[in-house]
Kinemage of the C-alpha trace (Angstrom):
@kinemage 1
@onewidth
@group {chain A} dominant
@subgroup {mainchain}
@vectorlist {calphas} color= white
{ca unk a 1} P -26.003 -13.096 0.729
{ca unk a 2} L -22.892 -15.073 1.706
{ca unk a 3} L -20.515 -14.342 4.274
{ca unk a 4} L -16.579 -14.249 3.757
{ca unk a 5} L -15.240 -16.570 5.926
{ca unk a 6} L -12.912 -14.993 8.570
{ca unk a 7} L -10.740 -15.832 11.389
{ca unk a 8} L -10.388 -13.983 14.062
{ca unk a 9} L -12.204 -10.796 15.195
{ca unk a 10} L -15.634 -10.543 14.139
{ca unk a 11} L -16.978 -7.437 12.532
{ca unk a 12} L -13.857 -6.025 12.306
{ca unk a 13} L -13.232 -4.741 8.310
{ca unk a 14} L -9.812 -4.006 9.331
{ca unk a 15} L -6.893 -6.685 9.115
{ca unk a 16} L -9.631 -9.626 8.305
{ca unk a 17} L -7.852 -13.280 8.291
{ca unk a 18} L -9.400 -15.352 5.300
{ca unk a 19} L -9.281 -19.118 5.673
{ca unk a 20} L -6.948 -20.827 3.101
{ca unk a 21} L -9.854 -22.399 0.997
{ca unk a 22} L -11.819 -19.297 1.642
{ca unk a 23} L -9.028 -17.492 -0.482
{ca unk a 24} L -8.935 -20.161 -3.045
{ca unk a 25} L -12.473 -20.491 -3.734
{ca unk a 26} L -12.697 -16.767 -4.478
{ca unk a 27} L -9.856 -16.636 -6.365
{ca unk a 28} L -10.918 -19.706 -8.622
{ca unk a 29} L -14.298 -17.568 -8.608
{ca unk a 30} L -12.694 -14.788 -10.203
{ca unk a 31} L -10.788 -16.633 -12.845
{ca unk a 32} L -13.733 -18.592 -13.622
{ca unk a 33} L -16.273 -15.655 -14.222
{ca unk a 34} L -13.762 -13.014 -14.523
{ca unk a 35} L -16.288 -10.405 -12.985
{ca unk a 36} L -14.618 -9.564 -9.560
{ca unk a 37} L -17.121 -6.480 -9.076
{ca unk a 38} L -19.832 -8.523 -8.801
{ca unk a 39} L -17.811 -11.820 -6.578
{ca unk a 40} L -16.669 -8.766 -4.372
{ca unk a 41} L -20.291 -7.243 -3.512
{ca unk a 42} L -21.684 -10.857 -3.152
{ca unk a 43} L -19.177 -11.578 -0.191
{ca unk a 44} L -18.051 -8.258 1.007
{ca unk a 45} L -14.803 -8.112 -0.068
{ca unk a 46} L -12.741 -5.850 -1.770
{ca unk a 47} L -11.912 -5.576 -5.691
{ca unk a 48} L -8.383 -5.240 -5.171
{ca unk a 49} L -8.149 -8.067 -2.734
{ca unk a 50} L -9.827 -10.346 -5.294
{ca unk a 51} L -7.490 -9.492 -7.939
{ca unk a 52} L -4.169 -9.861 -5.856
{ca unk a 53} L -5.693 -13.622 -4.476
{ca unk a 54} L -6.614 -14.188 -8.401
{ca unk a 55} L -2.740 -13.203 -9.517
{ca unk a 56} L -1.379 -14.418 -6.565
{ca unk a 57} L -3.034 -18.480 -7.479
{ca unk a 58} L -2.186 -17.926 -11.226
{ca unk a 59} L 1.257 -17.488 -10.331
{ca unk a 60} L 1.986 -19.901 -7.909
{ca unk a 61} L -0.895 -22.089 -7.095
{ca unk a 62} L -3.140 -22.807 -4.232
{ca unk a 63} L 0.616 -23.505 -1.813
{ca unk a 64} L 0.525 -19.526 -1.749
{ca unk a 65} L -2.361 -19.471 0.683
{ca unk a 66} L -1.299 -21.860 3.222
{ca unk a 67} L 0.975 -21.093 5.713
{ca unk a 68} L 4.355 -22.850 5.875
{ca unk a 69} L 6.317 -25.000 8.985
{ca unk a 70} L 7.905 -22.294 9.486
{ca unk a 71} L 5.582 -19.843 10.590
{ca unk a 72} L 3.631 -21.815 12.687
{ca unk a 73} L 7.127 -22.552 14.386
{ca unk a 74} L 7.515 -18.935 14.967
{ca unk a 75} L 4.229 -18.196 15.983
{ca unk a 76} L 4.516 -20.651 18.311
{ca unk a 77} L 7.722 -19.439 19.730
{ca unk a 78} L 6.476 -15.925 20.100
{ca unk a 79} L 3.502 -17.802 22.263
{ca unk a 80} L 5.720 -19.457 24.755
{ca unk a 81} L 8.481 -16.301 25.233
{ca unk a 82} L 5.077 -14.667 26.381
{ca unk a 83} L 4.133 -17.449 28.649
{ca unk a 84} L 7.323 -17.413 29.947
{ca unk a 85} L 7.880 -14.169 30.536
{ca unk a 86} L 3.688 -13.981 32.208
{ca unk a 87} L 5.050 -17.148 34.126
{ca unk a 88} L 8.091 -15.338 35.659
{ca unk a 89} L 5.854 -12.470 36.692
{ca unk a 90} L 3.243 -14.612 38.361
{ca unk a 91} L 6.382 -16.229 40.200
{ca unk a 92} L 7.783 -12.822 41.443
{ca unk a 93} L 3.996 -12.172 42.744
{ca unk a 94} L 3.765 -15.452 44.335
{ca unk a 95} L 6.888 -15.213 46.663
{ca unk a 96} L 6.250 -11.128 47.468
{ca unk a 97} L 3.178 -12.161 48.808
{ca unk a 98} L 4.589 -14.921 50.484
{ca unk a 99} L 7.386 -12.478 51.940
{ca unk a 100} L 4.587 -10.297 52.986
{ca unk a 101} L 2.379 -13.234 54.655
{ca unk a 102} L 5.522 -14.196 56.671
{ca unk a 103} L 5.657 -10.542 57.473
{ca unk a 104} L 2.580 -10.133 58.985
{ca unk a 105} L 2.065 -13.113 60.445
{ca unk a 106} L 5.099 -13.074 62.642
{ca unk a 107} L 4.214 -9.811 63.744
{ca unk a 108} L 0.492 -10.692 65.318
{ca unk a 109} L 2.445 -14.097 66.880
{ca unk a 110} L 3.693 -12.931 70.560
């Protein structure tokens, strides 16, 4: 039996991440045979899911399942603000422990 192809975590039914084409094969699938029961059992998917990706392509094409400039741009901003933000920490680390070396070690000097 074929697998659906998925990003992310594996084995997990919950919040799956289908590949563009992944989305658009099925949903060509389903237009094609127009028997999403049996395209759903074959790759473990979900009725419903096939019928939203099958609307969702006859309305506005295979651009729905790609994801825009936009996004990516945002993702990507989200991904440095947390980088930044783990950076700063790492620097507040750094110089306590630094503080704390020059602590002790002017202490054991006589």
């Amino acid at each position: 039996m074929p697998q659906a192809k998925r990003t992310g975590l594996a084995g997990s039914r919950k919040n799956n991440k289908y590949t563009p084409q992944f989305k658009l094969d099925r949903a060509l699938e389903a237009l094609r045979t127009d028997n999403i029961a049996e395209i759903a059992r074959k790759y473990d998917l979900n009725a419903n899911l096939l019928y939203l990706w099958r609307d969702q392509l006859a309305e506005r094409g295979a651009q729905v399942f790609e994801t825009t400039p936009d996004q990516i741009a945002g993702e990507l901003k989200n991904k440095v603000a947390r980088l930044e933000q783990m950076l700063g920490k790492k620097e507040v680390e750094l110089s306590l422990l630094k503080n704390f070396s020059d602590f002790y070690s002017s202490r054991s000097t006589p």
